[in-house]
C-alpha positions in Angstrom: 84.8 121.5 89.4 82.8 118.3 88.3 81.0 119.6 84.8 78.0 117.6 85.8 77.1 119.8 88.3 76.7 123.0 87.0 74.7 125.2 89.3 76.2 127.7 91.4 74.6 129.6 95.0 76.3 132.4 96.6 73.8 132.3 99.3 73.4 129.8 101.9 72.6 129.4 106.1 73.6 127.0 108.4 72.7 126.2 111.9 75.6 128.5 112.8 72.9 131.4 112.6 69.7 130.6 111.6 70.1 127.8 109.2 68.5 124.0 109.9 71.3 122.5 109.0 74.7 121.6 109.9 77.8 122.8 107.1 77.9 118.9 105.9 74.3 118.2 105.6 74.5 121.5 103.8 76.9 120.4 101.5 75.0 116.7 100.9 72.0 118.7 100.1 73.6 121.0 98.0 75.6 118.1 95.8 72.0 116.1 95.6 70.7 119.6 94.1 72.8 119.2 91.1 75.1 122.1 93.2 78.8 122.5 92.2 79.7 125.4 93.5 78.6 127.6 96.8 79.2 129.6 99.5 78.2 129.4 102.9 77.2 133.0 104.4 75.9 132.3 107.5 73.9 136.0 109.2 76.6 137.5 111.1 76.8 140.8 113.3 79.3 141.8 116.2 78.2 139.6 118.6 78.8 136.5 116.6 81.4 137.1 113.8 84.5 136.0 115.8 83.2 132.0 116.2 80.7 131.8 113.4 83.4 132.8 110.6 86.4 130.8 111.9 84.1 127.4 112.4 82.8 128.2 108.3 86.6 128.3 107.2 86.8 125.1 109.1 83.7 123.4 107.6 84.4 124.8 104.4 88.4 123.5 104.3 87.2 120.0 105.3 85.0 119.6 102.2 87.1 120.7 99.4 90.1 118.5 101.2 87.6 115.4 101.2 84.5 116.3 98.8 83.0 117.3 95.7 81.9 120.5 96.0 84.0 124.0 95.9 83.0 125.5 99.2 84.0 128.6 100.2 83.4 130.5 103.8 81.3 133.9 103.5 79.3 135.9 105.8 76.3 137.7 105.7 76.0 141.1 107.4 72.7 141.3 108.8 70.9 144.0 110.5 73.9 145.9 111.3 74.0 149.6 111.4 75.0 151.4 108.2 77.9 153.5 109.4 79.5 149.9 110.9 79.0 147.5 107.7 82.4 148.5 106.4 84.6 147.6 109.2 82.4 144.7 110.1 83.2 143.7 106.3 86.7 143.9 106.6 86.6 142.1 109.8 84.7 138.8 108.2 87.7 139.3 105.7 90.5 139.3 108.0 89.0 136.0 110.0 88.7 134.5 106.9 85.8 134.5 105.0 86.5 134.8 101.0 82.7 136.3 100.2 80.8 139.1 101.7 77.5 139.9 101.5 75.2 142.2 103.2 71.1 141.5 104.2 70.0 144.3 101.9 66.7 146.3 102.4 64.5 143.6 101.4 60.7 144.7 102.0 59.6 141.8 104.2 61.9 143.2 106.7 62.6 145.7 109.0 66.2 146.6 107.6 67.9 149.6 108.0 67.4 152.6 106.0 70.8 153.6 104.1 72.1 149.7 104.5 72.1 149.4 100.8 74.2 152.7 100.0 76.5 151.4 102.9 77.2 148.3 101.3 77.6 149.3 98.2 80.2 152.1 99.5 82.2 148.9 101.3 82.6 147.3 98.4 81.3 143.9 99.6 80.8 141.4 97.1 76.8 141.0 96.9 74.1 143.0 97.9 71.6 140.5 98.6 68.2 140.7 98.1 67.9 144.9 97.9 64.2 145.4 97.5 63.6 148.8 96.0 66.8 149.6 95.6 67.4 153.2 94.0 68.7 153.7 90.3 71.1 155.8 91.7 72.2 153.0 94.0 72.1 150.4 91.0 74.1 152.7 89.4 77.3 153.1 91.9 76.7 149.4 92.3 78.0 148.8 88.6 81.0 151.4 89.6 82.0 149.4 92.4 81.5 146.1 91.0 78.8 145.0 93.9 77.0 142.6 92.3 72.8 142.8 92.7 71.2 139.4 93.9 68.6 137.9 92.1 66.8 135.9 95.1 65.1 132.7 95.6 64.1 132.6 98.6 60.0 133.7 99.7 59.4 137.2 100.5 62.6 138.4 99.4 61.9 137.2 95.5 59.2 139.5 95.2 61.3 142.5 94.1 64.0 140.6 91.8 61.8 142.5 88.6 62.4 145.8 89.7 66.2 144.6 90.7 66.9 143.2 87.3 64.8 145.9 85.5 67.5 148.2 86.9 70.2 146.1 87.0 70.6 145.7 83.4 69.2 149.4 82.7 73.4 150.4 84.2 75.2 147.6 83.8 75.2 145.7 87.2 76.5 142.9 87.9 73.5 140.3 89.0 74.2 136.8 90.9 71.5 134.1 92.0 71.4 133.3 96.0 69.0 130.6 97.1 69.1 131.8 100.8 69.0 128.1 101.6 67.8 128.0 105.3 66.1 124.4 105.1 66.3 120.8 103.1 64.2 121.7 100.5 65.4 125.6 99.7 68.9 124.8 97.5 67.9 125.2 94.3 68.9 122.6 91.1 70.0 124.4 88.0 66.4 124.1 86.9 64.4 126.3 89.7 67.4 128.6 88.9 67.1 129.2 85.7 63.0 129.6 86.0 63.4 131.8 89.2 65.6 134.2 86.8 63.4 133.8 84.0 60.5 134.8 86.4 62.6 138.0 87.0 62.5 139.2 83.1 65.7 137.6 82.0 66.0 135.6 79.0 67.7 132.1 79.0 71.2 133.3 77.9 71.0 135.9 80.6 69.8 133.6 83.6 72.7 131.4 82.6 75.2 134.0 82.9 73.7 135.1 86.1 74.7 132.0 87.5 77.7 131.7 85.5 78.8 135.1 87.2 78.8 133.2 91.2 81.0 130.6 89.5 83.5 132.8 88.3 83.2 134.8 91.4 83.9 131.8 93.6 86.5 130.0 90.6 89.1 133.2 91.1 88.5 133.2 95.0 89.6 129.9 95.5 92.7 130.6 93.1 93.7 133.5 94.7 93.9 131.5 98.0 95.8 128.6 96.7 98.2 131.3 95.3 98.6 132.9 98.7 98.8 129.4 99.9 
């Protein structure tokens, strides 16, 4: 990865769901953000998964092959019922996509009760944005090694306090998403850093936050070039 561009987003929407823009504008955007690192997790459910997964795997291949940026294909699960988040995960796995997160019970809206607990129990990679998430849910999130999203994105920001409050109260695991849907959501290293600030963490900690997606992404990659 180019050292000059440092920053790191786990979070990010194309027009494949309900993005504004296409995977390579995506990617220009991101690179002109200062953006090294991402992955694109467009909102998926079961009526979508099987074509908007492959085509990210697609997008995502062309621009390490011919670009800058380490891209990986993710997925989002959003507004899917609790007791089918697991197998949905493992279905975004098996098409192809090398992160998984799940549209956690943010309080601007109308998510399922129990969606955190369920994806937490699946194991998926990031929670994103989790509102008022329990300490007892905090706490089997350090367990499984589901890592908490610190957010950037309007409406779902207002909670990262009480998420990082907790977070570091039992030793979760926290990443920064942008939840880029638009030009001017991807967020320089900068916003980034004052976002997690914002949130209560010191500079040390923001930057570890953000170096946590890196290495997240880093041995995703590697594992697929191992497994060729």
């Amino acid at each position: 990865m180019d050292p000059r561009l440092p920053m790191c987003d786990l979070h990010c929407h194309t027009f494949l769901s309900d993005g504004e823009l296409s995977p390579a504008e995506l990617f220009a955007r991101a690179e002109a953000a200062g953006i090294g690192a991402l992955a694109v997790t467009d909102h998926v459910e079961w009526s979508t998964v099987e074509t908007t997964v492959p085509a990210l795997v697609a997008a995502c291949q062309a621009e390490r092959a011919g670009g800058r940026l380490l891209a990986l294909p993710g997925a989002e699960l959003t507004h899917v019922r609790p007791a089918q988040i697991a197998r949905l995960a493992q279905r975004c796995r098996e098409l192809g996509a090398m992160i998984v997160i799940v549209h956690g019970q943010t309080i601007v809206e109308p998510v399922p009760a129990g969606t955190n607990r369920a994806a937490i129990e699946a194991g998926v990679d990031v929670l994103a944005h989790p509102g008022l998430i329990t300490e007892e849910e905090v706490r089997m999130a350090a367990s499984a090694g589901v890592r908490l999203e610190v957010s950037g994105r309007q409406g779902h920001s207002l909670t990262n306090g009480h998420v990082v409050s907790l977070a570091r109260a039992a030793g979760a695991e926290l990443t920064f998403g942008s939840d880029t849907h638009g030009c001017g959501d991807p967020r320089g290293l900068e916003m980034a850093l004052a976002i997690l600030r914002g949130a209560g963490l010191d500079e040390a900690s923001a930057r570890k936050t953000i170096d946590n997606g890196r290495r997240l992404l880093e041995s995703r990659a590697a594992r697929q070039e191992r497994m060729g």
